[in-house]
C-alpha positions in Angstrom: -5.8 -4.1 -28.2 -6.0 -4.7 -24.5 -9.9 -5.7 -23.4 -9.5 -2.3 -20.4 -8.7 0.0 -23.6 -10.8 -1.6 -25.9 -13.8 -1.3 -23.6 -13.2 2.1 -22.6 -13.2 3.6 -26.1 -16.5 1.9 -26.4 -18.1 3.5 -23.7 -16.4 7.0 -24.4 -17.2 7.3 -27.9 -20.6 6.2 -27.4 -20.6 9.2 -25.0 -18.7 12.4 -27.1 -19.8 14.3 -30.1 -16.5 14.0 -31.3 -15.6 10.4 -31.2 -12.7 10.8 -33.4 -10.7 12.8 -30.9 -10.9 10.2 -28.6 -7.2 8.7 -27.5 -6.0 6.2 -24.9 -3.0 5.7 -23.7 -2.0 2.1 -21.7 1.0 1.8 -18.9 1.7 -1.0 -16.9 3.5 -0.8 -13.8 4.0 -2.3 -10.5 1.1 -0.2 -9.3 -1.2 -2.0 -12.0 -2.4 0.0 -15.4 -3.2 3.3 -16.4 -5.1 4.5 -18.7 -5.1 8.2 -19.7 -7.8 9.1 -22.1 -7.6 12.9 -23.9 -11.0 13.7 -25.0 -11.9 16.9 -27.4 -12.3 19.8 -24.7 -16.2 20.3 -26.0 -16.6 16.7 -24.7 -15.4 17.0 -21.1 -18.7 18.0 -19.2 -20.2 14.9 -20.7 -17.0 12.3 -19.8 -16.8 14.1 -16.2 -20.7 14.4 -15.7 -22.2 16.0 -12.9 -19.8 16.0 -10.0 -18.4 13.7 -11.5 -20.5 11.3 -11.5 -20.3 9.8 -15.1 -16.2 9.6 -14.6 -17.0 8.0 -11.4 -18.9 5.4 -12.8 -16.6 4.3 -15.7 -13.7 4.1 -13.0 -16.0 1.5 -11.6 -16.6 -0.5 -14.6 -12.8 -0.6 -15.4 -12.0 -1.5 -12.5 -14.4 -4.7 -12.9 -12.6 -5.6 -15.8 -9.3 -5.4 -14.9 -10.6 -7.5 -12.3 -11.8 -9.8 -14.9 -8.2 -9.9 -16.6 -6.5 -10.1 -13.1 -5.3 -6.7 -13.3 -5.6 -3.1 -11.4 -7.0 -0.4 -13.5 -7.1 3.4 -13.3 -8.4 5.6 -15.4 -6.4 9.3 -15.1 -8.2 11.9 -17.5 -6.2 14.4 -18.8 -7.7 18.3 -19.2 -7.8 19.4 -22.8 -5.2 22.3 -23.5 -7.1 25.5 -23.4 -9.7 24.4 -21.2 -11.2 26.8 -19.0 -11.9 26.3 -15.2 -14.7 27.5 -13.4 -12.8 27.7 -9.9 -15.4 30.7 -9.0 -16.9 30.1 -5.2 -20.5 29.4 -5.0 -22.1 32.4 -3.4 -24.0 31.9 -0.4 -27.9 32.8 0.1 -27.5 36.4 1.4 -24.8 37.3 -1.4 -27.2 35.9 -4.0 -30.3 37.7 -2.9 -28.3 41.2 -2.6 -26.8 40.8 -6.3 -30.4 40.2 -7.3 -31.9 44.0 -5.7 -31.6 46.7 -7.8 
């Protein structure tokens, strides 16, 4: 198994409740690698973190490897199927103080 991969895995199912569902895939192209990772959909908050902070971060780290190893990494994380969106937009101040009057 490819160091990228094998660290990844490391860090992700030190992250999940459901390590087992964890799965990477590896492409190499002229562009460098990707990695796609599927994670369980219970598990996605935690792997994308808040605003995406968390998936931020392990970009970064793979990145540094694949600098280690001479190599461009990306890290593409695919949405569980079923997984619901919250595309809702935020309300501002005066909408949220009339929904609270009764």
């Amino acid at each position: 198994m490819e160091r990228d991969v094998e660290f990844l895995e490391m860090v992700v199912k030190a992250l999940v409740d459901n390590p087992q569902d964890v799965k990477t895939n590896r492409t190499v192209d002229e562009m460098g690698v990707l990695i796609t990772l599927d994670v369980n959909s219970a598990d996605m908050g935690k792997i994308i973190g808040r605003s995406g902070n968390t998936a931020k971060a392990i970009r970064t780290l793979l990145r540094v490897v694949g600098m280690k190893n001479n190599a461009r990494v990306n890290l593409k994380i695919n949405e569980p199927e079923g997984a619901k969106r919250n595309d809702s937009v935020t309300k501002d101040f005066d909408q949220a103080m009339e929904d609270l009057k009764l």
